[in-house]
N, C-alpha and C positions, 0 to 999 in steps of 0.2 A: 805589587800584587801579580799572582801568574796570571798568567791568558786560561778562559773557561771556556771550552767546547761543549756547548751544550746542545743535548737529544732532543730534535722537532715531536718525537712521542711520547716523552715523559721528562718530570725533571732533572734527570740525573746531568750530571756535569762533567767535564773528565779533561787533566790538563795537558792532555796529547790527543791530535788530532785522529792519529792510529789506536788510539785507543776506541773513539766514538764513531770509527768506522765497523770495529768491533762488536761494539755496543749493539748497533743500530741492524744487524743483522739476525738480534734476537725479536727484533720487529721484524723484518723484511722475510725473516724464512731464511735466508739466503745462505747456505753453507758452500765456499766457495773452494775450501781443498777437497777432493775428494781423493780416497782411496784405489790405487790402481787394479788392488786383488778384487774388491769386492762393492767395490762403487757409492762404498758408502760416503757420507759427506762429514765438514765438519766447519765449525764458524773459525777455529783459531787454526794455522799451522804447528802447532804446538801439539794442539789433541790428534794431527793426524799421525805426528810421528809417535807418540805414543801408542797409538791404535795399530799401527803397522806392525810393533814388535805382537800381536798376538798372532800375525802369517808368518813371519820371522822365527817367532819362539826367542828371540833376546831378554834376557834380564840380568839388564846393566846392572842393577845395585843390588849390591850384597849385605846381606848382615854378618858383623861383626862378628857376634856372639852363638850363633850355627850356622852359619857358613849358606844359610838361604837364601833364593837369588828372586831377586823382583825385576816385573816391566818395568813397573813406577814409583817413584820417589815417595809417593804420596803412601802406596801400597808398603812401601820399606819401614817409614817412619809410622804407622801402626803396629807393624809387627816389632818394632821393636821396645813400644810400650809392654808389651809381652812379658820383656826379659827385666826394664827396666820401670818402667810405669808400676805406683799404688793404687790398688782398686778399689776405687772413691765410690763404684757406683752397686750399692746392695740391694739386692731382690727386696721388697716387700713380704713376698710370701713364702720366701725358702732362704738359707744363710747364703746364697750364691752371689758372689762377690763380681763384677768386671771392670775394666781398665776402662773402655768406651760409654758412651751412654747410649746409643744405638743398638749395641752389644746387649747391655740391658734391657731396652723395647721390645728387641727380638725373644732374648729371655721368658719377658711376663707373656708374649703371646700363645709360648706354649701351657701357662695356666690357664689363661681368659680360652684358648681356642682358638682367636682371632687369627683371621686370615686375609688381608688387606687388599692383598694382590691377585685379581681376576683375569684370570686368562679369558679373551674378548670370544674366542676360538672355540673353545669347549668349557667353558665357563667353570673350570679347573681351578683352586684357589692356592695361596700358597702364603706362608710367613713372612716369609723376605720378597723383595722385588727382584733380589739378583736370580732365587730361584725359577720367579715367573722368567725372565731375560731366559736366561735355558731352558725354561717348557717349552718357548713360544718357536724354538729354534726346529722343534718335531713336525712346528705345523707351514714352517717356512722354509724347512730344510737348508738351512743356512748354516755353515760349517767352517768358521773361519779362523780355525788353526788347524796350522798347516805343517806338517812333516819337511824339513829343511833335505831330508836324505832321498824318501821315497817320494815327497809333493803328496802322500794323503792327507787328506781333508776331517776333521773332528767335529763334534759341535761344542766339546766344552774343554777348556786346559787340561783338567786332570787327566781325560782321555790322550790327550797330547804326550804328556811329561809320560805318562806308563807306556804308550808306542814307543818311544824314544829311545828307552830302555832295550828294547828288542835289538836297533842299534847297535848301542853301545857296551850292550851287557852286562850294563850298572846293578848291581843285586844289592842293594843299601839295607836290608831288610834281614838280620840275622837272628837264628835260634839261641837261646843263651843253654839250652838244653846239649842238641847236638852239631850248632854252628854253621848247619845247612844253610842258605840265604835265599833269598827271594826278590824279585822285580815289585812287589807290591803289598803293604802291610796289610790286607785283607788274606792275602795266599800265606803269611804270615801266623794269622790268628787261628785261619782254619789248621796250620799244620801244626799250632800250640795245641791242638785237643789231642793229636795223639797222646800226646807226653802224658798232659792232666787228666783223659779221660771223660772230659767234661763233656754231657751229653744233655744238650739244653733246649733241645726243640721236638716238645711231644706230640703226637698223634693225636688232635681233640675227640677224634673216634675210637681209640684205644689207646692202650699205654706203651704203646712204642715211643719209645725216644730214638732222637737222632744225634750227633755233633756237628749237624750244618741243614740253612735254613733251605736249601735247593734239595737235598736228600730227604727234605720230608715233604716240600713241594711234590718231588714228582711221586714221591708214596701215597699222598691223598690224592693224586690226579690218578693216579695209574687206576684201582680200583672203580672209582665211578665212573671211567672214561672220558671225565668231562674235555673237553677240547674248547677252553678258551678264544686260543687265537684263531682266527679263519682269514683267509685268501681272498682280496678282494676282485681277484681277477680270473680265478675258477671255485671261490667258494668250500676248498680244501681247508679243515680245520685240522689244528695239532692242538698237543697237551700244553706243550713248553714253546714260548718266546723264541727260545734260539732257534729251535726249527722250524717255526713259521721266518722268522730271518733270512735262512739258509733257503728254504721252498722261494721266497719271494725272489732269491736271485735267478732261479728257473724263466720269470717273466722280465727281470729287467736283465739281468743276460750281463750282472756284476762279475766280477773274476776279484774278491776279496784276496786272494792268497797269492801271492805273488813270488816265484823262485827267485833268490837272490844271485844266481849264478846267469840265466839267459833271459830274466823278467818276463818269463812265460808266466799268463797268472790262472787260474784256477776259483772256482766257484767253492768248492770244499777242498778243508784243510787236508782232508786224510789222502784225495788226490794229487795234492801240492807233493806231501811224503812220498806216493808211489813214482814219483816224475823225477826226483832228486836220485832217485836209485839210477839213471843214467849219465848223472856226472859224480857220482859217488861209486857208483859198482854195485856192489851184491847186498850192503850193508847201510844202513842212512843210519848218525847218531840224531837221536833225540834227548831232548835233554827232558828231565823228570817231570817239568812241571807242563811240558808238554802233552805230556801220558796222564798227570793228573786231570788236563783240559778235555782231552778225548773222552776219560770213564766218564768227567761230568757230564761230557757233551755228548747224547745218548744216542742220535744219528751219525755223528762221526765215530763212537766207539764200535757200534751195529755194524758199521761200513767197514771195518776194518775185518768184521768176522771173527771174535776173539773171546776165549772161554777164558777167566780170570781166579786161579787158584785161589784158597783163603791166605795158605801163606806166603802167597806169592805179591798179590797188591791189598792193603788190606782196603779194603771199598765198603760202604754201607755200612759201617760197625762188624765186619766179617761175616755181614750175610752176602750170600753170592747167590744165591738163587734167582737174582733174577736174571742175571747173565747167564745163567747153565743152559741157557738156551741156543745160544750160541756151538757151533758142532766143530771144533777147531781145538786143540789145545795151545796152548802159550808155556812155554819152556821159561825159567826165570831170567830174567830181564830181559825179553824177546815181545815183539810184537808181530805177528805176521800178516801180510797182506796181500793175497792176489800174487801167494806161492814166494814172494822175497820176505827178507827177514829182516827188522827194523830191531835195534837193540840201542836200549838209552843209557845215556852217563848222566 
């Protein structure tokens, strides 16, 4: 008969000694590896090195079947119930079939409503617990993936995997239309409506439709003025998120933008542009989806100073009025800024 190591706090028994020192640490608290990025702890060496590939950005194992890359084992071999798993586990209330039964839980929650997971914080609720993990990251500002190239900081992977891109220059994301590509299957969807026309987000106050849900955003803010976001350190409010964003680097004195040629960094992106024209010359390429960031992004478009033809970008479903305010004109594929001339590929 083997030898029993048995736990002074409950029965359990275990027939390696390394094992029930293991054990005995989910009694004691005790997490004894800790992480050198971010100091967190952990009871196994095992979970540290897997915890480490999310500063890293590693993902040893691959799937077979798309060529998708995981941190963990554990993570691979769900995904790849996917491709090869039957889906044992059926909704009750709709024909919706899944591979998992957690999968499933999460499913009926969005019938019941049920939202399990409380944020302690702002008492914020959520379906899954991984979502709450990333709420609560807002309120602890903890960011722990990490950019292998530039060392910036995220709070959640996918923000990671789309930085990365920038990189590498990975465009996985193709039109089957006109074969243009894209860094992100969102930037993607949005340039599918040119093609289809699909104009799916109307105006509850009139019957304006839109082909994107930020273009009707700033439509209902624009009119009422409402100003959402506000400043908490001079009480300055904006319409839109990204320019209270932008405002708040004013106080914390962030330089997001960073030139890749002398790592001078820059608070706004449109000044990162004006800065590159000294190791570029007269002319700085930008590339398209650049120029599509800018129109979205309605303090860096403003800053640039730029009147926007209809057949030149088509913006807003071809209405332009609200740029003709702007006293500048833009020559086709041209941006100008503070007298240089910016022209994208």
């Amino acid at each position: 008969m083997w030898e029993s190591y048995q736990c002074s706090y409950c029965d359990k028994a275990f027939s390696l000694n390394s094992q029930l020192l293991i054990h005995l640490n989910t009694h004691t608290g005790e997490k004894p590896f800790q992480c050198a990025h971010c100091n967190k702890g952990f009871l196994q060496n095992s979970k540290l090195i897997i915890h480490l590939r999310v500063h890293t950005g590693e993902k040893p194992y691959q799937c077979s079947h798309c060529d998708k890359f995981f941190s963990n084992n554990n993570y691979l071999k769900r995904h790849l119930k996917r491709h090869l798993g039957e889906k044992l586990y059926q909704c009750s209330k709709c024909a919706k079939a899944f591979i998992d039964s957690n999968d499933l839980k999460s499913h009926i929650r969005t019938h019941t409503g049920e939202k399990p997971y409380q944020c302690s914080h702002c008492n914020k609720s959520f379906l899954q617990q991984n979502n709450l993990r990333c709420h609560l990251r807002i309120h602890t500002g903890e960011k722990p993936y990490q950019c292998i190239h530039c060392h910036k900081n995220f709070s959640q992977n996918i923000h990671l995997s789309n930085h990365l891109m920038t990189h590498t220059g990975d465009k996985p994301f193709q039109c089957s239309h006109c074969n243009r590509c894209f860094m992100r299957n969102s930037h993607l969807i949005r340039h599918l409506r040119i093609h289809t026309e699909e104009k799916t987000y109307q105006c509850s106050k009139c019957a304006k439709v839109f082909n994107d849900d930020i273009d009707l955003k700033c439509y209902i803010q624009t009119p009422t003025e409402e100003k959402p976001y506000q400043c908490v350190h001079c009480e300055k409010s904006f319409t839109q998120r990204t320019q209270h964003i932008r405002h708040m680097r004013i106080h914390t004195e962030e330089k997001a933008f960073q030139c890749s040629n002398c790592k001078k960094g820059f608070s706004q992106k449109s000044n990162l542009m004006s800065h590159q024209i000294t190791h570029t010359g007269n002319k700085v390429e930008v590339k398209e989806e650049q120029i599509e960031s800018l129109i979205n992004d309605t303090d860096d478009f403003n800053e640039l100073n730029v009147e926007v033809k209809e057949e030149q970008i088509n913006h807003n479903n071809g209405d332009t009025n609200d740029l003709n305010d702007n006293k500048s004109d833009l020559k086709e594929g041209q941006i100008k800024s503070e007298g240089e001339i910016f022209e994208w590929i």
